[in-house]
C-alpha positions as CSV (number, residue, x, y, z in Angstrom):
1,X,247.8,126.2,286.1
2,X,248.2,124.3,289.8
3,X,244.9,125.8,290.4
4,X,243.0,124.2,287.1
5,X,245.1,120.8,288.0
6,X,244.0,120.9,291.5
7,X,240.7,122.0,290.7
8,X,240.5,119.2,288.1
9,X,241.5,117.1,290.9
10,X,238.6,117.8,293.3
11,X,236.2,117.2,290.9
12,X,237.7,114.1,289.4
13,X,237.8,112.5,293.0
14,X,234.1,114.2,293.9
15,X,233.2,112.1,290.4
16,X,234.8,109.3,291.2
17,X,233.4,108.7,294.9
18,X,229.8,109.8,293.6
19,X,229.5,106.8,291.4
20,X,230.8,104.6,294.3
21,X,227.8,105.2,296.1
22,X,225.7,104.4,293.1
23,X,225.0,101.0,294.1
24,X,223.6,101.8,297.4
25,X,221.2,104.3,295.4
26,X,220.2,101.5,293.5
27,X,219.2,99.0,296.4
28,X,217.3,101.5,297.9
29,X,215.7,102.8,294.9
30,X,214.5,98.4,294.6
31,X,213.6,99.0,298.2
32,X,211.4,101.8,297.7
33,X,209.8,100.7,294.6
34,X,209.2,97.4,296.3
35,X,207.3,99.3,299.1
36,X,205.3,101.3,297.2
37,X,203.8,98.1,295.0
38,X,202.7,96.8,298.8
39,X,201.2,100.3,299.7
40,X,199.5,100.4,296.6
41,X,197.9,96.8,296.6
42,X,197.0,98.1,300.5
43,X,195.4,101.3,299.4
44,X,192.9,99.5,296.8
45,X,191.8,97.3,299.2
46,X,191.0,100.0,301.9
47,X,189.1,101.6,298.7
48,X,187.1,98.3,298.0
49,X,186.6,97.6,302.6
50,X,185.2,101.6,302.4
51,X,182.6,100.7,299.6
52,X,181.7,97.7,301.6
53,X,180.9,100.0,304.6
54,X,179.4,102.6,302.7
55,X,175.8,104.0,304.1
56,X,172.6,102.4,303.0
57,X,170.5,105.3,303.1
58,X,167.6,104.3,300.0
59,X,165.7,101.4,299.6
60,X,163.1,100.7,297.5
61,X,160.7,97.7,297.7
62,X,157.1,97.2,296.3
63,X,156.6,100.0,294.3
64,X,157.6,102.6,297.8
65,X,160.5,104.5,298.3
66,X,162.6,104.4,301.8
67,X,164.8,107.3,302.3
68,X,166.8,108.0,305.5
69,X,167.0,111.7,306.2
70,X,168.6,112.3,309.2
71,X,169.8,110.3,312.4
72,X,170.0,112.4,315.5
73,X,170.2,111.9,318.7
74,X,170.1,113.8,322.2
75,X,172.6,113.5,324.9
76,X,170.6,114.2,327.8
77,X,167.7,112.3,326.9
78,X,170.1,109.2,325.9
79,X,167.9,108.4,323.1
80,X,169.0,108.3,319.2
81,X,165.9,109.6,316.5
82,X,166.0,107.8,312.8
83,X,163.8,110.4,310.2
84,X,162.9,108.9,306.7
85,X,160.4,109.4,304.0
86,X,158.5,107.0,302.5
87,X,156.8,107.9,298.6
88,X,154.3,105.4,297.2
89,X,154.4,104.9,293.3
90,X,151.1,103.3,292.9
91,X,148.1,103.8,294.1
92,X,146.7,104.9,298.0
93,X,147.5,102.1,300.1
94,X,147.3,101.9,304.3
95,X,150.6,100.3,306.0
96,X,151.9,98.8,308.9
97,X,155.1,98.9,310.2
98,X,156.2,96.9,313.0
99,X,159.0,95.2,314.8
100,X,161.4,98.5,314.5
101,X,164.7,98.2,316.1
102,X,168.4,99.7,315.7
103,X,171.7,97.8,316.3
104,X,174.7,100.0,317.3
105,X,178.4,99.2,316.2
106,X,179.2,97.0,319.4
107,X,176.5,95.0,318.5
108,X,173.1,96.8,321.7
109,X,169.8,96.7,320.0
110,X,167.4,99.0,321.1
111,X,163.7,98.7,320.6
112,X,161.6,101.5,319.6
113,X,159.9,104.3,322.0
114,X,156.5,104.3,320.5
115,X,155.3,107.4,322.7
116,X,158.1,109.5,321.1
117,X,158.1,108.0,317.8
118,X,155.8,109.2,315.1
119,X,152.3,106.3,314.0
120,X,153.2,102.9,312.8
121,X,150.1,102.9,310.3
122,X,150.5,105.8,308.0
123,X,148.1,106.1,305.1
124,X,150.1,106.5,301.7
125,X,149.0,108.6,298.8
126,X,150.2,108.3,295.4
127,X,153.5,109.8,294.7
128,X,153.5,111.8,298.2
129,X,156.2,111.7,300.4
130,X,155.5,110.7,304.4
131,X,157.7,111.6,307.0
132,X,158.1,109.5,309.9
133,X,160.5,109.7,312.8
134,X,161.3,106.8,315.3
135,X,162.5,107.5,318.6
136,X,165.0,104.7,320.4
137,X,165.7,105.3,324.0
138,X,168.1,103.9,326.9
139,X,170.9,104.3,324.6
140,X,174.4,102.9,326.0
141,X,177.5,104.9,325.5
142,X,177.2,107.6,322.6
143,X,177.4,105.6,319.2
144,X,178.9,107.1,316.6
145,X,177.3,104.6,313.9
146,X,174.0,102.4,313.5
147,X,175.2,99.7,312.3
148,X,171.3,98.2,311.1
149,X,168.3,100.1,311.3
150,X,165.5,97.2,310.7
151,X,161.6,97.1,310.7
152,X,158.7,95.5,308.5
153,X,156.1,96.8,306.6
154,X,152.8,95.4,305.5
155,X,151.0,97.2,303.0
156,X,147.2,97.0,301.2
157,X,145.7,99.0,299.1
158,X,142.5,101.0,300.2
159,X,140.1,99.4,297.2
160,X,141.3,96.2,298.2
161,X,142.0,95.5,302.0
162,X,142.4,91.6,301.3
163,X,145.5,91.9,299.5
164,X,148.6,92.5,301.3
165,X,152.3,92.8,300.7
166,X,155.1,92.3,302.9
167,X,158.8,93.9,302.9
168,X,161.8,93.7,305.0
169,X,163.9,96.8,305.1
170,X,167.2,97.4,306.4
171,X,169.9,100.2,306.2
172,X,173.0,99.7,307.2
173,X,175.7,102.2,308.6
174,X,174.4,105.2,309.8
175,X,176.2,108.0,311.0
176,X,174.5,109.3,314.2
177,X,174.8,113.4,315.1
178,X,174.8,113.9,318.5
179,X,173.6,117.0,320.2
């Protein structure tokens, strides 16, 4: 009988100083609670900043098609190389592109390196890809981003070389492979 009485005893006191610490539980529990409502509210915004900054890769302006398909670039040779097709909807049409730069994420442009970089007037056939590749040396640092990727097109159709059509292209954030 002492045994159940001072069993009963112990557990009675474990009982009682268990809810006294209730309260502390509580506050915390607000605490936490409280915390994760901020994280929450901080997580969606990082959510909506990454769709902000995510890569432009396809454009598509006066009937063509712009798609990136690679950026790489070389180490050794300190230069970065920007591949994309370009698919015409239409009909055949001749095309000039010019003023071609990149601007890294602190802000360098670099111009392009026409001896290493693929012809600025490529002829376009109807629903056939092109694949050109422009070559930017006397890169600083090793970016790991192009920020903009920019150049202008003018384009005119073979049975009419008096008409003309002008686009502005840009992609934006680029992630660069280095070799």
């Amino acid at each position: 009988m002492r045994r159940f009485l001072f069993l009963s005893a112990v557990v009675m006191t474990a009982y009682g100083y268990g809810q006294t610490n209730c309260d502390a539980l509580k506050k915390d529990n607000a605490t936490l609670q409280s915390t994760n409502k901020v994280l929450t509210s901080e997580n969606e915004y990082l959510k909506k900043v990454l769709d902000l900054n995510k890569p432009v890769l396809e454009s598509e302006q006066e009937n063509s098609t712009y798609t990136i398909t690679a950026v790489k670039a070389n180490k050794a040779g300190k230069n970065i190389e920007v591949s994309f097709l370009i698919e015409w909807k239409d009909e055949n049409k001749k095309m000039t592109i010019e003023d071609i730069s990149v601007v890294d994420i602190e802000g360098n442009e670099y111009k392009i390196d026409l001896y290493k970089s693929s012809k600025t007037y490529p002829q376009l056939a109807k629903n056939v890809p092109v694949k050109l590749t422009f070559s930017f040396k006397e890169v600083q640092g090793e970016p790991m981003f192009i920020k903009m990727f920019r150049f202008k097109t003018i384009s005119q159709l073979e049975r009419n070389t008096f008409e003309k059509s002008r686009a502005n292209l840009e992609f934006r954030d680029l992630k660069v492979n280095w070799n």
